[in-house]
BALOBA-1460 file (C-alpha; in Angstrom, 3 decimals):
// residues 240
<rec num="1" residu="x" x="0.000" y="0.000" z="0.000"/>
<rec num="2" residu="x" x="1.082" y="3.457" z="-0.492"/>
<rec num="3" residu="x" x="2.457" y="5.605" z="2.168"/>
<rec num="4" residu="x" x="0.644" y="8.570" z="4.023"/>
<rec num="5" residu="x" x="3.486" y="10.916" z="3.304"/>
<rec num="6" residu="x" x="3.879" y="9.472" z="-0.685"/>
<rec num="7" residu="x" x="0.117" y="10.307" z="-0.836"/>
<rec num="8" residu="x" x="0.467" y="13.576" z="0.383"/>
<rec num="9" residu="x" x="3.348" y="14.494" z="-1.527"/>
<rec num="10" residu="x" x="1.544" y="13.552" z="-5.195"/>
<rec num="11" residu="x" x="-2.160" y="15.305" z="-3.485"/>
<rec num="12" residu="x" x="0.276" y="18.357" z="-3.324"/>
<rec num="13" residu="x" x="1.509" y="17.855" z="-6.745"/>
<rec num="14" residu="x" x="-1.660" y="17.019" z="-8.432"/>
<rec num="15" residu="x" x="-3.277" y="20.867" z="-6.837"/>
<rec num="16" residu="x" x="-0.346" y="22.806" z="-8.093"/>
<rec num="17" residu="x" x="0.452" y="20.976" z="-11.371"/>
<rec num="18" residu="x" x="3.759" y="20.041" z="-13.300"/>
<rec num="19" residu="x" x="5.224" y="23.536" z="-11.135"/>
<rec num="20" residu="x" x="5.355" y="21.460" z="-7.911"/>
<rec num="21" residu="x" x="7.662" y="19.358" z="-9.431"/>
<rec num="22" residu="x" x="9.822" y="21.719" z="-10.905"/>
<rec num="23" residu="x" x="10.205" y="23.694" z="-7.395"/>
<rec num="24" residu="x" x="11.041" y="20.710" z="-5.500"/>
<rec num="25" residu="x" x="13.641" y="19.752" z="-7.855"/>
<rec num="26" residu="x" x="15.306" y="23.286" z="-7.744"/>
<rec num="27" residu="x" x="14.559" y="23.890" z="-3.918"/>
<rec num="28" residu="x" x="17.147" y="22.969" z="-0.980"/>
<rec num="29" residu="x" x="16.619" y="19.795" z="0.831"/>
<rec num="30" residu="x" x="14.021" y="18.540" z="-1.409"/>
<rec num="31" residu="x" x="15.863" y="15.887" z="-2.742"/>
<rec num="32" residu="x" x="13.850" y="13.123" z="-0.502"/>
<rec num="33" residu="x" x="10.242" y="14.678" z="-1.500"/>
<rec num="34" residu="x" x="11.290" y="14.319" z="-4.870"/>
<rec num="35" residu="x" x="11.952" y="10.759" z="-5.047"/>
<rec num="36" residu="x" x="8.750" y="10.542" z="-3.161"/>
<rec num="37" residu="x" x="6.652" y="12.076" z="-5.898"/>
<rec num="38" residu="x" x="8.972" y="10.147" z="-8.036"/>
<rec num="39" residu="x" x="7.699" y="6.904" z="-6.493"/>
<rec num="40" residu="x" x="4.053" y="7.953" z="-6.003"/>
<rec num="41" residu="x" x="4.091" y="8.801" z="-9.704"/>
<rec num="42" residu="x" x="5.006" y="5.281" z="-10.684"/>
<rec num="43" residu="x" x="2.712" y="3.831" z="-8.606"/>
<rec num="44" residu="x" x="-0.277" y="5.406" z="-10.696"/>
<rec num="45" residu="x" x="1.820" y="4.247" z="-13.113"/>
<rec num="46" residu="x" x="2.083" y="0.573" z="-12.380"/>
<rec num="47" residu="x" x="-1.587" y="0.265" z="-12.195"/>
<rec num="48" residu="x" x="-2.134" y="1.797" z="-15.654"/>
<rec num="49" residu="x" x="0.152" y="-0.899" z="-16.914"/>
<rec num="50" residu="x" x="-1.949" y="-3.789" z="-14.828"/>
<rec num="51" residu="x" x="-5.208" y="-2.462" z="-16.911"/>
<rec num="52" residu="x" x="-3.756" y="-3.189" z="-20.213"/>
<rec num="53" residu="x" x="-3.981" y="-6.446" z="-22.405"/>
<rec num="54" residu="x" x="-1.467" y="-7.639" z="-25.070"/>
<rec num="55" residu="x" x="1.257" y="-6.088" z="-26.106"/>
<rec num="56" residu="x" x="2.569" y="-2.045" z="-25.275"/>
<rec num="57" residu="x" x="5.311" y="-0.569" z="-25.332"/>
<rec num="58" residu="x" x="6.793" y="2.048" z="-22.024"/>
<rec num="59" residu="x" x="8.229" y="5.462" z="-22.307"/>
<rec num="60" residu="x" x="10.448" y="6.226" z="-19.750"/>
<rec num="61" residu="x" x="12.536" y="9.646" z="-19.269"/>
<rec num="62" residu="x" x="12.238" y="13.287" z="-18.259"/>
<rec num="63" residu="x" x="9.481" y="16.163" z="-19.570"/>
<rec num="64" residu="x" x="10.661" y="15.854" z="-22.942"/>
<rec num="65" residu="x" x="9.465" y="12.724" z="-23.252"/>
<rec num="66" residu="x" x="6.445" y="13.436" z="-20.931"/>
<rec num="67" residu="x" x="4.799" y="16.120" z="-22.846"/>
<rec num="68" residu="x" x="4.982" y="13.952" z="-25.868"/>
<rec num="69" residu="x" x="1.246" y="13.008" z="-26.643"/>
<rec num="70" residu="x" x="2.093" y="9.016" z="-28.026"/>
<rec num="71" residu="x" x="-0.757" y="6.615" z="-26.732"/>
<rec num="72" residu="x" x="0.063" y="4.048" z="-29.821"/>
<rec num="73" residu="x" x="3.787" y="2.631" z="-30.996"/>
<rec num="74" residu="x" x="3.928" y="0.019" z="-33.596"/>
<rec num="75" residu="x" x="0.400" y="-0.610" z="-33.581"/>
<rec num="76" residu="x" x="-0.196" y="-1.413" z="-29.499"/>
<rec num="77" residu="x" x="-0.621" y="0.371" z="-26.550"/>
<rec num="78" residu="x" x="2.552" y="2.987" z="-24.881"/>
<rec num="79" residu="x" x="2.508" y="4.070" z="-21.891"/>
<rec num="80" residu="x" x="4.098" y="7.499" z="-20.691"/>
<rec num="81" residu="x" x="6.182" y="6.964" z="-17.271"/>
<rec num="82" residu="x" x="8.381" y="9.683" z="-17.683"/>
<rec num="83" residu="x" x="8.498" y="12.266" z="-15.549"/>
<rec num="84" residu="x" x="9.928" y="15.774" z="-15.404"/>
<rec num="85" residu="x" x="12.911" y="16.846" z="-13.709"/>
<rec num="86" residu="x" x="14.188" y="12.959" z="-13.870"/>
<rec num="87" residu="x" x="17.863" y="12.243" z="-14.465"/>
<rec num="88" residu="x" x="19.971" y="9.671" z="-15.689"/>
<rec num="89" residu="x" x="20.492" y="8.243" z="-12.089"/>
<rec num="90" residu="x" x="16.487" y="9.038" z="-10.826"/>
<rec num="91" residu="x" x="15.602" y="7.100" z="-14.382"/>
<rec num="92" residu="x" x="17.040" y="4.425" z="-13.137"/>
<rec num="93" residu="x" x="14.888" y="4.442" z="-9.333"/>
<rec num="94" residu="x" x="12.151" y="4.888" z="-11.745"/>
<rec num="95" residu="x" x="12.222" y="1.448" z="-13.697"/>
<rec num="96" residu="x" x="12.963" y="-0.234" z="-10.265"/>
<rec num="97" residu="x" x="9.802" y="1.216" z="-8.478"/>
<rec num="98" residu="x" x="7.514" y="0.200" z="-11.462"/>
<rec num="99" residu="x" x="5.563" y="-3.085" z="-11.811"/>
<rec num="100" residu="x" x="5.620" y="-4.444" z="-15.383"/>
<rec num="101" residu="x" x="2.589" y="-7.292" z="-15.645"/>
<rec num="102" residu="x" x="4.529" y="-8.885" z="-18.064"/>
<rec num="103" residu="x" x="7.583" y="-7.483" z="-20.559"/>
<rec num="104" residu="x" x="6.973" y="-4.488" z="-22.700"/>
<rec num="105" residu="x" x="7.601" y="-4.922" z="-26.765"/>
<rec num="106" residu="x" x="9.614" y="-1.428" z="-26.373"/>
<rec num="107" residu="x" x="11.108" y="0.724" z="-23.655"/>
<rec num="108" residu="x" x="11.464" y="3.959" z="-25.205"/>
<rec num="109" residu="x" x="14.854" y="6.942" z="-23.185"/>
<rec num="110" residu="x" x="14.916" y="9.858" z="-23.687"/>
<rec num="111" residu="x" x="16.828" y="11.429" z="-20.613"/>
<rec num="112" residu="x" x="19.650" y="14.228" z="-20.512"/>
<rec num="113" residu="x" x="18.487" y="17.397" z="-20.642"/>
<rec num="114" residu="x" x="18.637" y="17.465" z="-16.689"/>
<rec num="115" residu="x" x="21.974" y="15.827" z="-16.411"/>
<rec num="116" residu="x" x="23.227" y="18.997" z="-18.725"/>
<rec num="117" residu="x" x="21.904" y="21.548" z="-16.014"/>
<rec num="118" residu="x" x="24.813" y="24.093" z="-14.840"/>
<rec num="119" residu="x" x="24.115" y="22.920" z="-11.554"/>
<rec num="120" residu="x" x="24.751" y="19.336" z="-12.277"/>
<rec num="121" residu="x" x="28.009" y="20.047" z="-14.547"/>
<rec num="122" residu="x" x="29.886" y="22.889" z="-12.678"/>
<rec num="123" residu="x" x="32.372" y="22.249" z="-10.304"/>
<rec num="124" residu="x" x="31.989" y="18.516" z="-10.802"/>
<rec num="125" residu="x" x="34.771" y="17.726" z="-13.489"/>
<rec num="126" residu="x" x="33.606" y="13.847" z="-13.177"/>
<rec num="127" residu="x" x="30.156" y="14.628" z="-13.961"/>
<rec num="128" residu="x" x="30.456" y="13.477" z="-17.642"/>
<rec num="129" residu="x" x="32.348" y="10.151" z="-16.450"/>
<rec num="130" residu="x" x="28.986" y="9.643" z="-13.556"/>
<rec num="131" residu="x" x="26.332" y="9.894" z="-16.383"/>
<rec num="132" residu="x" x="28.143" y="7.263" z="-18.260"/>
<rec num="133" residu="x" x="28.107" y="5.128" z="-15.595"/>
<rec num="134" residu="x" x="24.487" y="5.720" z="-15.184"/>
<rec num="135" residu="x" x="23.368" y="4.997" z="-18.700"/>
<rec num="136" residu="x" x="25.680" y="1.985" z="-18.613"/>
<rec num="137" residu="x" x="24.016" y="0.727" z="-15.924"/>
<rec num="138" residu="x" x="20.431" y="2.021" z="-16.911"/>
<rec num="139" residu="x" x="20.242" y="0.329" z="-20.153"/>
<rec num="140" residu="x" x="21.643" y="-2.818" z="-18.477"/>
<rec num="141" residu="x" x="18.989" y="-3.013" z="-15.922"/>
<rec num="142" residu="x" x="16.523" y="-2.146" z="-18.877"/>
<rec num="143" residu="x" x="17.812" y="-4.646" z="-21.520"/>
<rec num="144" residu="x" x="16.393" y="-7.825" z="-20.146"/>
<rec num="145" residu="x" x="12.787" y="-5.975" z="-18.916"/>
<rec num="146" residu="x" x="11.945" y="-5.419" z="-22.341"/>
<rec num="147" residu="x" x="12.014" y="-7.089" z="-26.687"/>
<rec num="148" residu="x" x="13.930" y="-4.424" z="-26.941"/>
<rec num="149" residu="x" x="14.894" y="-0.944" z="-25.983"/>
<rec num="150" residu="x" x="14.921" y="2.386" z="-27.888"/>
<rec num="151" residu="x" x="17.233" y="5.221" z="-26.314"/>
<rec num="152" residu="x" x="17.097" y="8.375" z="-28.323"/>
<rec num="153" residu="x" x="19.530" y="11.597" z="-28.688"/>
<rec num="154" residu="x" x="19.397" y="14.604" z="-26.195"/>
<rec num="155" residu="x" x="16.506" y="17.234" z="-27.531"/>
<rec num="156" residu="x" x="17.794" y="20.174" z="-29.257"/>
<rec num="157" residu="x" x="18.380" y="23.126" z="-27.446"/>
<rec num="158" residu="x" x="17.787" y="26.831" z="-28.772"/>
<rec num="159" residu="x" x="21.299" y="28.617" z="-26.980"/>
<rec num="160" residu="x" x="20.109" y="31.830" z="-28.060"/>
<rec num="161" residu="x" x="17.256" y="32.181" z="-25.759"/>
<rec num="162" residu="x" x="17.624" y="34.287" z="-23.211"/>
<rec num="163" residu="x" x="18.912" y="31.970" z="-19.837"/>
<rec num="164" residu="x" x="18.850" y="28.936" z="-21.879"/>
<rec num="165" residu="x" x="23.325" y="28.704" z="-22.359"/>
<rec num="166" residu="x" x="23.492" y="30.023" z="-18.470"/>
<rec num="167" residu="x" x="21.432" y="27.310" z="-16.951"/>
<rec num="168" residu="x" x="22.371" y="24.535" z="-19.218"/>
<rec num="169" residu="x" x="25.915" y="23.044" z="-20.608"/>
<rec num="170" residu="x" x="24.640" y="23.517" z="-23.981"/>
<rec num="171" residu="x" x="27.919" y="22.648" z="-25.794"/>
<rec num="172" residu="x" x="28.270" y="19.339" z="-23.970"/>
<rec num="173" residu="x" x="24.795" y="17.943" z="-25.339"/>
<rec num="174" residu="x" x="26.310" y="16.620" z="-28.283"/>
<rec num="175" residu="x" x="28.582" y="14.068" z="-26.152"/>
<rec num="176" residu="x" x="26.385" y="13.353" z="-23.643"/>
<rec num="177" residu="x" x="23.870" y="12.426" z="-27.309"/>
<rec num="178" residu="x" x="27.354" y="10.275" z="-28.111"/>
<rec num="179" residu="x" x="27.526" y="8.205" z="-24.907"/>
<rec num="180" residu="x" x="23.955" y="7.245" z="-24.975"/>
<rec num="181" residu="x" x="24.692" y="6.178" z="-28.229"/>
<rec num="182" residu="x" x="27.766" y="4.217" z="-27.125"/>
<rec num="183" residu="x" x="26.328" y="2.844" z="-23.921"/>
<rec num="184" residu="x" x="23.174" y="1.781" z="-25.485"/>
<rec num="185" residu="x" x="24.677" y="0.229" z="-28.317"/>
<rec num="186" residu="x" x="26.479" y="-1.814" z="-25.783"/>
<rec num="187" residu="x" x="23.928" y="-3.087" z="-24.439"/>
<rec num="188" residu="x" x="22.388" y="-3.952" z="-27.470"/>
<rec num="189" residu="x" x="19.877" y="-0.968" z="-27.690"/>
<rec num="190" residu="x" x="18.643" y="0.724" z="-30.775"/>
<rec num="191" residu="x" x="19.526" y="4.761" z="-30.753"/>
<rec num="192" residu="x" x="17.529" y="7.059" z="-32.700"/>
<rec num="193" residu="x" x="17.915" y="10.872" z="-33.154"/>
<rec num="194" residu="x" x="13.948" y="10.869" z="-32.816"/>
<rec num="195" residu="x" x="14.334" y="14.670" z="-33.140"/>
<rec num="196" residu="x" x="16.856" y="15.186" z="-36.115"/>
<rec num="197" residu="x" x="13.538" y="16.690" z="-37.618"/>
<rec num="198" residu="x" x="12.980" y="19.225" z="-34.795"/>
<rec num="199" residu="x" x="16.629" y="20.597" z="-35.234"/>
<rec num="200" residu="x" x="15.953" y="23.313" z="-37.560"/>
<rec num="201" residu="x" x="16.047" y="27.012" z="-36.410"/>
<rec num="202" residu="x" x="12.184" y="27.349" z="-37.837"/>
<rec num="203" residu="x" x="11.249" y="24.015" z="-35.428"/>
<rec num="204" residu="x" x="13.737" y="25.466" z="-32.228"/>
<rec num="205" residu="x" x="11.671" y="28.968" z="-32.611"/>
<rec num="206" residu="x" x="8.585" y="26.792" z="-31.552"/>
<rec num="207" residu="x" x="9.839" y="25.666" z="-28.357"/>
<rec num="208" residu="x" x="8.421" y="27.872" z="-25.506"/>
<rec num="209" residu="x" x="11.236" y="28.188" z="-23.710"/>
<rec num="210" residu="x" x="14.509" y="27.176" z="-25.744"/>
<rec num="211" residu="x" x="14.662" y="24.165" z="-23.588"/>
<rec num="212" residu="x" x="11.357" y="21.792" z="-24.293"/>
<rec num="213" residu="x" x="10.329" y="21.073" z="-27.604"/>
<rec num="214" residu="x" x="7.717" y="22.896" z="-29.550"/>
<rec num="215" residu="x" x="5.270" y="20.187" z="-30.413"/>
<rec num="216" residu="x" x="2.411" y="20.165" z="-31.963"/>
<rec num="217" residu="x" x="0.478" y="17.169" z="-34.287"/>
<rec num="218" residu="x" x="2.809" y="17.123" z="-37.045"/>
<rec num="219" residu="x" x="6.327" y="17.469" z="-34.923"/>
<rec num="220" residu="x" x="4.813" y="14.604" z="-32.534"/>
<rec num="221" residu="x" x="3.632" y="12.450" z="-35.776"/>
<rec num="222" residu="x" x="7.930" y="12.862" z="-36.592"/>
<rec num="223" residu="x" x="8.777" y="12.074" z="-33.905"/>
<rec num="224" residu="x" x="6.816" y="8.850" z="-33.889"/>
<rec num="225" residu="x" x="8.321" y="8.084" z="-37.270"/>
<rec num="226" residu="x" x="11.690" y="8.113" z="-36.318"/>
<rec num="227" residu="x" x="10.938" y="6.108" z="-33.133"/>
<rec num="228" residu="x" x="8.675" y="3.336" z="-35.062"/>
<rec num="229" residu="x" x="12.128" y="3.572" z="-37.457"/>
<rec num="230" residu="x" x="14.036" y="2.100" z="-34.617"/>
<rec num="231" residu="x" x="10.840" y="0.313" z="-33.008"/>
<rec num="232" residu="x" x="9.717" y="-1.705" z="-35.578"/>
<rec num="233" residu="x" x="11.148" y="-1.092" z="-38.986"/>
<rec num="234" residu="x" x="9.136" y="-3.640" z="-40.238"/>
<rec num="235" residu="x" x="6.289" y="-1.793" z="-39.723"/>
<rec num="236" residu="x" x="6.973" y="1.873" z="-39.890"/>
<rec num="237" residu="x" x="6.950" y="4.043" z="-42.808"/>
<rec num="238" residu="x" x="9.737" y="5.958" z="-44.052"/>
<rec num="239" residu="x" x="10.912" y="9.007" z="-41.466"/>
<rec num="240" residu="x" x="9.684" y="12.540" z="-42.570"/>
């Protein structure tokens, strides 16, 4: 059964919307009610997956991946588990805490853009070496809980917003993109750029705040594309 306080914490978050989650993450000494929205979150979760028959496919990361409006892949069932503010290492919590009924046909990453904060990469000169060991061990874990497992690139960024280049590593999203590439590959993932088409200075000018993409039907319908590429390219149609 759930606990009082885990209850509490996602009543809280549930009144004041995706905000509560983005002030905990940002405030001092919220680290432990994070992880307990985290784990009230996947809770809901878990039951969603316990109400579905046949085959589906999970979607696990951070808000990028959250705000992406996908209920079908490859023809079945996906269900969105990712949650914002989540990191490489808080990803990893995540797939512990949920309850899979039975394997999923894909496990859809897409985590990074939190790992690339300034907070997370200044003054820590072995912060790139800590997300590879994450990812290594994230895509390990995930491997054998799933047919197979989709990791994509890091999100574009627009650097020329205002506040976007102070708050985030911008420049270092390229080889962070490279090691999930590496570290998925080794664990015999499949890594898309699902957003190669969203890369554009027309699509970046759609984002609302240089950080999240700008989606709307057709940007979500290419990003399916390129995920079903990677999914089930026996089935998908050619990326647009």
């Amino acid at each position: 059964m759930i606990g009082a306080g885990i209850a509490a914490v996602l009543a809280a978050a549930v009144m004041a919307g995706g905000v509560a989650i983005l002030v905990r993450e940002q405030g001092t000494g919220g680290g432990q009610k994070v992880a307990a929205f985290r784990e009230a979150r996947t809770f809901a979760i878990s039951s969603t997956l316990m109400q579905i028959e046949g085959p589906y496919s999970l979607l696990l990361g951070d808000s990028q991946l959250e705000r992406l409006f996908l209920p079908r892949l490859c023809g079945h069932p996906a269900v969105n588990a990712a949650i914002a503010g989540t990191r490489a290492a808080g990803l990893r919590a995540v797939a512990d805490w949920l309850k899979l009924p039975r394997p999923p046909e894909t496990i859809v990453v897409t985590i990074g853009t939190n790992d690339l904060t300034r907070r997370q990469r200044s003054g820590h000169p072995d912060a790139t070496d800590h997300f590879r060991a994450e990812t290594r061990a994230l895509f390990a874990e995930l491997a054998p809980r799933a047919g197979r497992v989709v990791a994509t690139a890091i999100p574009p960024f627009d650097a020329d917003r205002p506040g976007v280049a102070k708050h985030y590593d911008v420049a270092a999203a390229p080889a962070y993109s490279a090691i999930l590439s590496e570290e998925c590959a080794r664990a015999g993932c499949r890594y898309v750029d699902a957003f190669a088409g969203l890369r554009d200075p027309a699509a970046k000018a759609r984002s609302p705040d240089g950080v999240h993409l700008g989606l709307d039907a057709a940007a979500r319908d290419r990003v399916a594309a390129r995920l079903e590429s990677a999914a089930c390219p026996e089935l998908s149609a050619p990326s647009r």
